[in-house]
Every structure is written in structure tokens, then in C-alpha cells.
C-alpha positions in Angstrom: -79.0 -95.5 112.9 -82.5 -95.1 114.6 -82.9 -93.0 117.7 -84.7 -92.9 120.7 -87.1 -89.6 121.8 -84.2 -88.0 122.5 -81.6 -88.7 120.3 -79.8 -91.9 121.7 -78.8 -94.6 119.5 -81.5 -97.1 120.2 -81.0 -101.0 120.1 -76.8 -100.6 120.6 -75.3 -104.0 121.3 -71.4 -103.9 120.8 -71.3 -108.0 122.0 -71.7 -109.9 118.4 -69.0 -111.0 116.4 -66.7 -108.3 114.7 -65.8 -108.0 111.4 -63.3 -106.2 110.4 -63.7 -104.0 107.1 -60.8 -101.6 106.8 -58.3 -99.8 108.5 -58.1 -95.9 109.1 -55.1 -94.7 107.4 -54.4 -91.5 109.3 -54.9 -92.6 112.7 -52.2 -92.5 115.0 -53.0 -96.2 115.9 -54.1 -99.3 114.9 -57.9 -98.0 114.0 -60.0 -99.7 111.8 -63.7 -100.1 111.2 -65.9 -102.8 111.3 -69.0 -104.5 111.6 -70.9 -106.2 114.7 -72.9 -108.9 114.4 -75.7 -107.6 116.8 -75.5 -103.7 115.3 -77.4 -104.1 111.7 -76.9 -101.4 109.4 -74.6 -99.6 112.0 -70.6 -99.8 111.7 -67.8 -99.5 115.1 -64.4 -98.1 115.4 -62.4 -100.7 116.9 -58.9 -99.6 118.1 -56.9 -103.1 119.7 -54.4 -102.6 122.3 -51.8 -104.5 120.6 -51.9 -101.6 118.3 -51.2 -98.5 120.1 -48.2 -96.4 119.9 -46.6 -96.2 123.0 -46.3 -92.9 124.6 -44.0 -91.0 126.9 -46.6 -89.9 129.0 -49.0 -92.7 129.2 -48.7 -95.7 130.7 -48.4 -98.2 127.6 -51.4 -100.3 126.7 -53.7 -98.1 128.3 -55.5 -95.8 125.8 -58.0 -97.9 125.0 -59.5 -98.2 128.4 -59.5 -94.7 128.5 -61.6 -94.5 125.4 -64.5 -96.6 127.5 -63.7 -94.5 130.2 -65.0 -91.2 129.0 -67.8 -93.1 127.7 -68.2 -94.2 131.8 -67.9 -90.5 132.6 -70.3 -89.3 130.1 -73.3 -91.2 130.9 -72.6 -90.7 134.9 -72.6 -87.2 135.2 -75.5 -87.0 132.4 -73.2 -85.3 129.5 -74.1 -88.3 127.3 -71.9 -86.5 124.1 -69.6 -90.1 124.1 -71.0 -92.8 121.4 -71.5 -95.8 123.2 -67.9 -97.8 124.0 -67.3 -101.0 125.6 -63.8 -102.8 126.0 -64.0 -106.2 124.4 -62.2 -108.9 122.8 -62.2 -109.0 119.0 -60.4 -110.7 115.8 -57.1 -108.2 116.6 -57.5 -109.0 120.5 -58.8 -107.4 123.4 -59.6 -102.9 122.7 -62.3 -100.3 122.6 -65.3 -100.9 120.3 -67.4 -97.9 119.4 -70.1 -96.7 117.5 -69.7 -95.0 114.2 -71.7 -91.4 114.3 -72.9 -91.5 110.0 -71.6 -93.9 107.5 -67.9 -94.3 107.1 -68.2 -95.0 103.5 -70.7 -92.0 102.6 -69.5 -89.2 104.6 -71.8 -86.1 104.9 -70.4 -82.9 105.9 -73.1 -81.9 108.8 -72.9 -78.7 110.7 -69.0 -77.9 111.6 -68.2 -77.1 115.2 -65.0 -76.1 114.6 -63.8 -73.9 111.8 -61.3 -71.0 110.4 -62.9 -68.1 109.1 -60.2 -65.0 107.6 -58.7 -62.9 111.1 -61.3 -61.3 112.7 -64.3 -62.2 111.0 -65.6 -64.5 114.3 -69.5 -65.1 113.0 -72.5 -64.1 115.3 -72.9 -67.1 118.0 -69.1 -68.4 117.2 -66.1 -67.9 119.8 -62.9 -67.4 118.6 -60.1 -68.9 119.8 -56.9 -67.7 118.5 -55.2 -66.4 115.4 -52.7 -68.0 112.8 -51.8 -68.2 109.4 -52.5 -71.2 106.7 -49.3 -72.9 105.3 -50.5 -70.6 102.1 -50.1 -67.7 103.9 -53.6 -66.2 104.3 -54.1 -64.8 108.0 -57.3 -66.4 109.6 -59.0 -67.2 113.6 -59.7 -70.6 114.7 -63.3 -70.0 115.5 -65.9 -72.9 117.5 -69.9 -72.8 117.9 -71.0 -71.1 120.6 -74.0 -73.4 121.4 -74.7 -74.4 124.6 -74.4 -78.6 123.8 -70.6 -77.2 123.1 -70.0 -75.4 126.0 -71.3 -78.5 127.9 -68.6 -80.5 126.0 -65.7 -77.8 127.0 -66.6 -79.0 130.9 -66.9 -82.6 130.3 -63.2 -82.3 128.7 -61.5 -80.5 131.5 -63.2 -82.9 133.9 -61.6 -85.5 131.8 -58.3 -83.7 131.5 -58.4 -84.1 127.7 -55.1 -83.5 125.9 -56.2 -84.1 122.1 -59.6 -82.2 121.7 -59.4 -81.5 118.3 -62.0 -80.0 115.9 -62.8 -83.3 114.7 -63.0 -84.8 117.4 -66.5 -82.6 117.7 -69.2 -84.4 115.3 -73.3 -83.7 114.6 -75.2 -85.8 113.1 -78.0 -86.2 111.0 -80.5 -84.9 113.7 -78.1 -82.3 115.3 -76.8 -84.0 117.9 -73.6 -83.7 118.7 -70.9 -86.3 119.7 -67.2 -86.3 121.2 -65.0 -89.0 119.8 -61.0 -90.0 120.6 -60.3 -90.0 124.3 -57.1 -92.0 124.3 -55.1 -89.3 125.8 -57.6 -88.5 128.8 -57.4 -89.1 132.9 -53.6 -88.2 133.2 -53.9 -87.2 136.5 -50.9 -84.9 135.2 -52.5 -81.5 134.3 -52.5 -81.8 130.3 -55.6 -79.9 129.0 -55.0 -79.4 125.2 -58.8 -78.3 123.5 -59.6 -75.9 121.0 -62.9 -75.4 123.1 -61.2 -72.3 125.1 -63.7 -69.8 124.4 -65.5 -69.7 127.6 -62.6 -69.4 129.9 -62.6 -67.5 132.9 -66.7 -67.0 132.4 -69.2 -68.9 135.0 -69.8 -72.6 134.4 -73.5 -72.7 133.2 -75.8 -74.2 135.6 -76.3 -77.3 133.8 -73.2 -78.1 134.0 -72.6 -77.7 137.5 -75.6 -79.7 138.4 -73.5 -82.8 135.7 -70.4 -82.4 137.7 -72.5 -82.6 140.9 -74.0 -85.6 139.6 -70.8 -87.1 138.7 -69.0 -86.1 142.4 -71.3 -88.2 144.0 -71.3 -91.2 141.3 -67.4 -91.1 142.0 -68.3 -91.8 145.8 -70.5 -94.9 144.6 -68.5 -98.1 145.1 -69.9 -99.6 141.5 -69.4 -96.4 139.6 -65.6 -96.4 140.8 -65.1 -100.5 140.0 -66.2 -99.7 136.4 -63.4 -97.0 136.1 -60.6 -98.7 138.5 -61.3 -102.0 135.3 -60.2 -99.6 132.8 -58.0 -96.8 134.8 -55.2 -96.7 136.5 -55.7 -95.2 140.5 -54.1 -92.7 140.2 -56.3 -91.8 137.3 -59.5 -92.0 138.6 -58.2 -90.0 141.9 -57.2 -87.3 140.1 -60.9 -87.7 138.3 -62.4 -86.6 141.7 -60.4 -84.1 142.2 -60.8 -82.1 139.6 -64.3 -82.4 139.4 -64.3 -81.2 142.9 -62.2 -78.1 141.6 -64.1 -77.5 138.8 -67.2 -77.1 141.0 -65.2 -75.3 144.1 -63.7 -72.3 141.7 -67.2 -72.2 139.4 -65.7 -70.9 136.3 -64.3 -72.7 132.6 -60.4 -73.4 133.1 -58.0 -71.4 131.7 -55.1 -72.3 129.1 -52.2 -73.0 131.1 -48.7 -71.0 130.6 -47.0 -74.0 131.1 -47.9 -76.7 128.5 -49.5 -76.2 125.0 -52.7 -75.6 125.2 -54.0 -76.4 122.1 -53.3 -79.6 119.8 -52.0 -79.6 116.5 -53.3 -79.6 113.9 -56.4 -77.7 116.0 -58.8 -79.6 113.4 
């Protein structure tokens, strides 16, 4: 996929005809992946509506609006870690079509952002986040890169209330860059923060992040920046957006795990 100077995807145009190639077996929906039309040489991820799993603590039919919205969110406060999304209408009706980060059919294992090493053996630059043991019994630390495009992505995910930030959900690709993918289970404007990014809690948000949340307080206050969300987002949703982007940037510091819901997902990768 070409780039621009700094590492966009250049030329991205989700609109053309969709074709649909396979589906992803181990996805908790209906995912499959597919070709568009107006994306040569580039494959999407295109997860329909009609086949999401309903859930207890989502409003149904709703998770693939909040894919495109954290796509909205990343590109408004400047984070721009979310592939580019859009909701549109395809062969399997109406869902979130997003760009494929690599080739689906020629994986390459890039640098890993999340990882085990054995118990207490956290590599220089890494954070660890807590300690377990695998189903073989060897005792090890769930460890993630310390690098400063990660620590942006730890903010972006509490701002988006994230509940599923898994391991691989964190991507790089050929270049470096990293990406954030799966934000079905975002925006509950019940507290839910499930991430395995945890190592910077309680420490100073870095100033580049506050000047992105900053940017995104005051794109919630713009009337056009809050009809794209409303499209895709409950109100209560987007609300509870603004708030805690206001608390985020009132208390200055990376969230804590809460006591009172799991705080990481499982499996953590």
C-alpha cells in the first residue's frame, strides 16, 4: 500500500464495489475480507451489521458504527493510529469497511507490541503489565512497548472507553507505523476500560497527548464534528465522549485499572 510523507495510506477510497473474498474464521462476528473496486492492490475488513452478535451491554446493531467512530475520533484529536473506516452499504448490507494494514494472505510478523517474556524478565524500553502462567504451566509477564506512538494509543483508548484492547489489536507495519484495529466495544458511556496498555498508569499524560485531547475537546464543541458521531453513536455515547475527555485532561494523569470490572481482556493477545 503506498504512503504519503508521513506514513498515511495515500489514494484510500472505500466507495467502489466490494467483493467479497473470505471470511475470518475466529472473529467474534460476521468479518470477512474483501476487495474494493477503487482500492487496487489494497484489501478491507468489512464486518455487516446483520452479522453481529448481540450483546448484553451494547445496544444491538451498533458495533459497527462504533468501529467508524474511533476512526472519527482518531483523525479529530490528531492520533491518526485508526486505518481509514467508513460505514457503507455492501453485498452482506449496510457495516464498517476498513483498510487492511499488510496482506491478509501473506502475513509478516512485523515488530510485536505486545508480548510474554518468562516472569520478570520485562526487556529494556518494555512495560510490564502483569503476571500469569501459560496453560503449559511456565510462569511468565505480559509485557508491551514502551514507545511513545504506544503510550499515545493507551490515551486515545481511555478517551474511547475501550473494553477489548487486545495485543492484537496493536499492529506496525512495514514502515513502522503503528495501527489500532477492532473498536466494536468502544463509547459505552458505562465505565468499561479493558486494555493491556496499563503500564503508564498513575504517571503524567505526555504533552502531546494532552495537546490531542485538547484538540479533540473543542472538535466535540463543533456542530459538524458532533453530526458525524451522533450518525454513528448513540447520545448518550458521544456525551459521555466529552466527558471523559474533559476528565482525562482535568486529572492529567493515565487512568487506572478499576477494582470493579476486569481490567484486562482475555485472552490479553
Amino acid at each position: 500500500m503506498a504512503t504519503s510523507a508521513d506514513g498515511t495510506p495515500s489514494s484510500v477510497d472505500l466507495t467502489g464495489e466490494i467483493e467479497v473474498l473470505g471470511r475470518i474464521t475466529d472473529s467474534s462476528n460476521l468479518a470477512v475480507v474483501a476487495r474494493v473496486s477503487t482500492l487496487p492492490g489494497g484489501h478491507v475488513i468489512y464486518k455487516p451489521v446483520r452479522g453481529e452478535r448481540p450483546l448484553w451491554d451494547f445496544p444491538e446493531g451498533t458495533l459497527a458504527g462504533r468501529e467508524v467512530a474511533a476512526h472519527v475520533v482518531s483523525e479529530l484529536g490528531g492520533w491518526e493510529v485508526v486505518p481509514p473506516t467508513v460505514m457503507r452499504d455492501g453485498p452482506l448490507g449496510p457495516g464498517s469497511v476498513q483498510l487492511w494494514i499488510g496482506d491478509p494472505f501473506d502475513p509478516v510478523a512485523d515488530d510485536v507490541v505486545v508480548d510474554l517474556v518468562p516472569e520478570g524478565r520485562t526487556p529494556s524500553g518494555w512495560r510490564a503489565v502483569f503476571d500469569g502462567e501459560t496453560p503449559g504451566g511456565s510462569a511468565v509477564t505480559v509485557v508491551h512497548s514502551g514507545a511513545d506512538d504506544v503510550r499515545s494509543l493507551a490515551v486515545l483508548d481511555a478517551a474511547l472507553n475501550n473494553s477489548d484492547r487486545k495485543g492484537s489489536h496493536c499492529l506496525r507495519d512495514s514502515e513502522g507505523r503503528l495501527w489500532a484495529i477492532d473498536h466494536g466495544v468502544t463509547f459505552s458511556p458505562t465505565p468499561k476500560l479493558r486494555t493491556v496498555l496499563w503500564g503508564w498508569a498513575g504517571e503524567p499524560l505526555a504533552e502531546r497527548d494532552v495537546e490531542r485531547l485538547t484538540r479533540l475537546r473543542r472538535a466535540l464543541e463543533d456542530d459538524t464534528a458532533l453530526d458525524r458521531l451522533l450518525a454513528l453513536l448513540p447520545e448518550d455515547d458521544v456525551e459521555a465522549l466529552a466527558l471523559r475527555v474533559v476528565a482525562l485532561l482535568e486529572r492529567g494523569v493515565h487512568p487506572f485499572p478499576s477494582p470493579d470490572w476486569p481490567s484486562v481482556p482475555w485472552p490479553p493477545l
